[in-house]
N, C-alpha and C positions, 0 to 999 in steps of 0.2 A: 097750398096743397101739401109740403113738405109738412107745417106744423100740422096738419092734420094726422097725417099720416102718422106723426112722433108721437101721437096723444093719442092713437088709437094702438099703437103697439106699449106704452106706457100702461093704458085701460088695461089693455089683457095681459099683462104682466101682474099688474094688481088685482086683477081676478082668478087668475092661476095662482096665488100665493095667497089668496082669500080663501077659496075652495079648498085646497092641500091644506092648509093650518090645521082644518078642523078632522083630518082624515089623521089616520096612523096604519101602521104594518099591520098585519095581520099576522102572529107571533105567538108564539104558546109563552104560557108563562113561568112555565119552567126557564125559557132562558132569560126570561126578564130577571127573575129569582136569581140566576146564576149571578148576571148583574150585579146586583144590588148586594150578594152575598160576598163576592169579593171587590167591591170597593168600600166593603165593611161599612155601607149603611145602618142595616137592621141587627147590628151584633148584641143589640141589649134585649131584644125581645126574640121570642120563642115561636116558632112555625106552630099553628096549632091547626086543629081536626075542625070537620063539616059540622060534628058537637057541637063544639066551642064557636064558631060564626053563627050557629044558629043561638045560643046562649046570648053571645052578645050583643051581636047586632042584629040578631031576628031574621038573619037572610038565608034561605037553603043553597046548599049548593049545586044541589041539582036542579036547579030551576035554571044555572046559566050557563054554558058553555064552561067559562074556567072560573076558580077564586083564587086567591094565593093572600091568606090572611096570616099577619105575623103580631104577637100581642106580648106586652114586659107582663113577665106573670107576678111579678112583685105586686103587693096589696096597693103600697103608695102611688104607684107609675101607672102613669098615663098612655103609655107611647105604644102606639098603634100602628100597623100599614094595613090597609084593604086594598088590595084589587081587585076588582070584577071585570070577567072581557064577555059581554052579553052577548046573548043570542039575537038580538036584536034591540035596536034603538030607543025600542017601544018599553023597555025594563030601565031606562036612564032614572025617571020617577021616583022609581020601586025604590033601586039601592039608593040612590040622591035623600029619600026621606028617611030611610033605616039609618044614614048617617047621620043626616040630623039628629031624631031622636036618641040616639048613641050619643054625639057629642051633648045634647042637652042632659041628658043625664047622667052622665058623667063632669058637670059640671053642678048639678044638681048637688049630686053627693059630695065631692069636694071646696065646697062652697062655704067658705067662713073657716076654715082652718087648714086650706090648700092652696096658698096664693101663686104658688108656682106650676101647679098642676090646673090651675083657672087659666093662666096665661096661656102655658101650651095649648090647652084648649082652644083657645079662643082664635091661637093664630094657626088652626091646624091647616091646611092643605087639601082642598077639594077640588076635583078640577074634570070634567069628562074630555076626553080625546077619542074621536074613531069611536069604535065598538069597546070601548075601556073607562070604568069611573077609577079614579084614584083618589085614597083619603089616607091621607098620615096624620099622626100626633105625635112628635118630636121637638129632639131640643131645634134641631136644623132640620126641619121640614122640606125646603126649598132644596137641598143636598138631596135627599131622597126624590124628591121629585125630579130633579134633574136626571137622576140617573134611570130614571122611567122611561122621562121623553127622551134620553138616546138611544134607549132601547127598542123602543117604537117607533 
């Protein structure tokens, strides 16, 4: 009876930490930005306008509750942040393939005389948490992403 009992409080321990993983705060992104703005993640790239995500990654911003997109305006760089905090689950898709198509074509173009702009690429950082997709291109991707999920 005792090991019973330890494997059933064990199970719902492991299902309570299965269920949470996949949840986040519910959090404007304004402070996630503060974030990330002072522990000087995103200092080489520029906050840019609803224009500008809809130009590059094809996504409106008023299709979703928030965005908070940051982009190196240099010709050469690569290095990108998206967030999106969706109106619902059912827009995961949407921005999940606008990123693709972003990362494929921007490798597209860099391809055969940008080997270092193919790697970022390639190791960039996509991940959905909660009502939130994230997608970085950086030297240290994993940095930035960390400072997301403590913010969430």
């Amino acid at each position: 009876m005792l090991k019973k009992t330890i494997f059933l409080v064990i199970l719902f321990a492991f299902l309570a930490f299965v269920y949470n993983s996949g949840n986040a705060k519910d959090i404007s992104l304004k402070s996630v930005e503060k974030s990330l703005v002072a522990n000087e993640q995103i200092q080489v790239m520029e906050k840019c306008n609803d224009r500008q995500l809809n130009q590059f990654i094809k996504l409106s911003a008023s299709s979703f509750s928030e965005v908070l997109y940051y982009k190196n305006q240099e010709a050469l760089r690569v290095d990108e942040l998206l967030i999106v905090k969706l109106k619902d689950k059912s827009q995961t898709q949407i921005v999940n393939d606008a990123i693709d198509e972003r990362i494929a074509s921007q490798i597209k173009i860099f391809d055969g005389y940008g080997p270092e702009q193919v790697a970022q690429l390639k190791n960039a950082k996509i991940f959905n948490k909660g009502n939130y997709v994230f997608f970085c291109v950086s030297k240290k991707p994993d940095k930035v992403a960390e400072v997301f999920k403590n913010a969430i």
